[in-house]
C-alpha positions as CSV (number, residue, x, y, z in Angstrom):
1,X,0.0,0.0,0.0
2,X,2.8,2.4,0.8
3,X,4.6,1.6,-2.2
4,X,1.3,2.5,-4.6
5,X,0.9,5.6,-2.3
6,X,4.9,6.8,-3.0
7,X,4.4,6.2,-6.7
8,X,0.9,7.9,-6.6
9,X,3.0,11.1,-4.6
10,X,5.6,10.7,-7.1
11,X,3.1,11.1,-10.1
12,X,1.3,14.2,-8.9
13,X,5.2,16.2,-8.0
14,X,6.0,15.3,-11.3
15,X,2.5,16.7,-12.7
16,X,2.6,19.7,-10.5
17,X,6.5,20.4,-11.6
18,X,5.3,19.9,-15.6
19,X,2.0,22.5,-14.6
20,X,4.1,24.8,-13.3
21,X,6.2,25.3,-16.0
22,X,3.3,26.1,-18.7
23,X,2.5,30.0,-19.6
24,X,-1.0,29.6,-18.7
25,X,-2.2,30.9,-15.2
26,X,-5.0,28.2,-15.1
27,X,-2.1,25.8,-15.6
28,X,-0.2,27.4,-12.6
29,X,-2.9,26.9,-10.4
30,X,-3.7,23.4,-11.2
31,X,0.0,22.9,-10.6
32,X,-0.2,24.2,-7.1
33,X,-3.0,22.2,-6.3
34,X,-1.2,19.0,-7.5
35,X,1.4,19.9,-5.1
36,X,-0.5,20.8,-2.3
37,X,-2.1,17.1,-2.8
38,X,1.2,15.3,-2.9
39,X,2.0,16.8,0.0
40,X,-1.1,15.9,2.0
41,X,-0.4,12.4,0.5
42,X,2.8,12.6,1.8
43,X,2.2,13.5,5.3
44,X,-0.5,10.8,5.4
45,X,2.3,8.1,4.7
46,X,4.7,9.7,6.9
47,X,1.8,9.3,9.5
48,X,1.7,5.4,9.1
49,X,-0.6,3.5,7.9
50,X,-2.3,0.4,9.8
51,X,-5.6,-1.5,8.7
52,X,-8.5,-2.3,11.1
53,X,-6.9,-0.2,14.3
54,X,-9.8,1.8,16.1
55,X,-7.8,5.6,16.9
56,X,-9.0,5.4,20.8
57,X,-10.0,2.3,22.8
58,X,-10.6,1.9,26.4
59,X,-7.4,-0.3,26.7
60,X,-4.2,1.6,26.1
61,X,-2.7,-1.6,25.0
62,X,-4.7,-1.4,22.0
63,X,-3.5,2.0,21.0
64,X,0.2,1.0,20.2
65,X,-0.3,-0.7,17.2
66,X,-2.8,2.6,16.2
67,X,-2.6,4.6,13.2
68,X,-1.7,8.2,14.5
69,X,-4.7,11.1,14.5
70,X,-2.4,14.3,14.0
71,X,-1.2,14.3,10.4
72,X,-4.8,13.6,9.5
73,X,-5.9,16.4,11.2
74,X,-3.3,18.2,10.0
75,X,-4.4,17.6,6.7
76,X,-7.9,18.1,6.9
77,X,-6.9,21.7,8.1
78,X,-4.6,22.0,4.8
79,X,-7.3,21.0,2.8
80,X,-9.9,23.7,3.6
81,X,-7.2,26.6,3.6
82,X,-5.8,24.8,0.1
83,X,-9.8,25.1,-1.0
84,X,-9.8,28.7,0.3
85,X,-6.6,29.8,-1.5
86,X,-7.3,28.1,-4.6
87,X,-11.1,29.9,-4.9
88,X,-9.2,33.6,-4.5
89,X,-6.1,32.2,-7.0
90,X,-9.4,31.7,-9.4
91,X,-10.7,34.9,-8.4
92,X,-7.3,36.8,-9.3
93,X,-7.1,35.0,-12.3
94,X,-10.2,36.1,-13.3
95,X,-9.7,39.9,-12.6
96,X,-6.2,39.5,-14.1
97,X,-7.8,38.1,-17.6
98,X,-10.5,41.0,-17.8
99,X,-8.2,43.2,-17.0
100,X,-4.9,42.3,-19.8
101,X,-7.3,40.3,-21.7
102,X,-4.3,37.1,-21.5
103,X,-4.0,34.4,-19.3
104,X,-0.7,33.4,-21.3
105,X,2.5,35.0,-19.1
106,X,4.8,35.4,-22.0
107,X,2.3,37.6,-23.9
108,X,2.0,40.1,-20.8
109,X,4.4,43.3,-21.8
110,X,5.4,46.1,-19.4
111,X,3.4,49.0,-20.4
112,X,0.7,47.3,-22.9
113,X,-3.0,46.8,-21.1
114,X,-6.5,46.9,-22.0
């Protein structure tokens, strides 16, 4: 499971990397977002992993073998401010294109707006 989990992680870095090196904006976003999801991926690995533990029992020698609650947490947290900053990249993007009329970087030239 870890192993399809690293290659997974390893997929959406190298999709993310490939994003954000386009000239589109909508392209740079989506690039962030794949590395904002790695990254939660990540931390969820790093967390451990274990099948059929409950996170809290009554016995504390059940808790051991347990996977641990904070990097889920964590990311759960990372997710909702990733959702937030992703809405007000769209937003700028959006303001940014009616206003130039581009969303292609290397047509943008100092002095030359709409």
């Amino acid at each position: 499971m870890e192993t399809l989990l690293a290659i997974v992680i390893g997929i959406l870095y190298a999709a993310g990397v490939y994003l954000l090196l386009r000239r589109s904006i909508v392209k740079l976003i989506l690039g962030i977002l794949f590395f904002s999801h790695a990254t939660n991926l990540l931390i969820l690995v790093a967390g451990g992993l274990v099948k059929a533990q409950p996170q809290f029992a009554g016995d504390a020698s059940l808790t051991i073998n347990s996977t641990d609650p904070l990097p889920q947490a964590l990311i759960l947290t990372a997710i909702v401010i990733g959702f937030g900053i992703t809405a007000f990249a769209l937003a700028l993007m959006y303001r940014f294109y009616k206003s130039t009329g581009t969303e292609d970087l290397d047509e943008l030239k100092e002095g030359e707006h709409k």
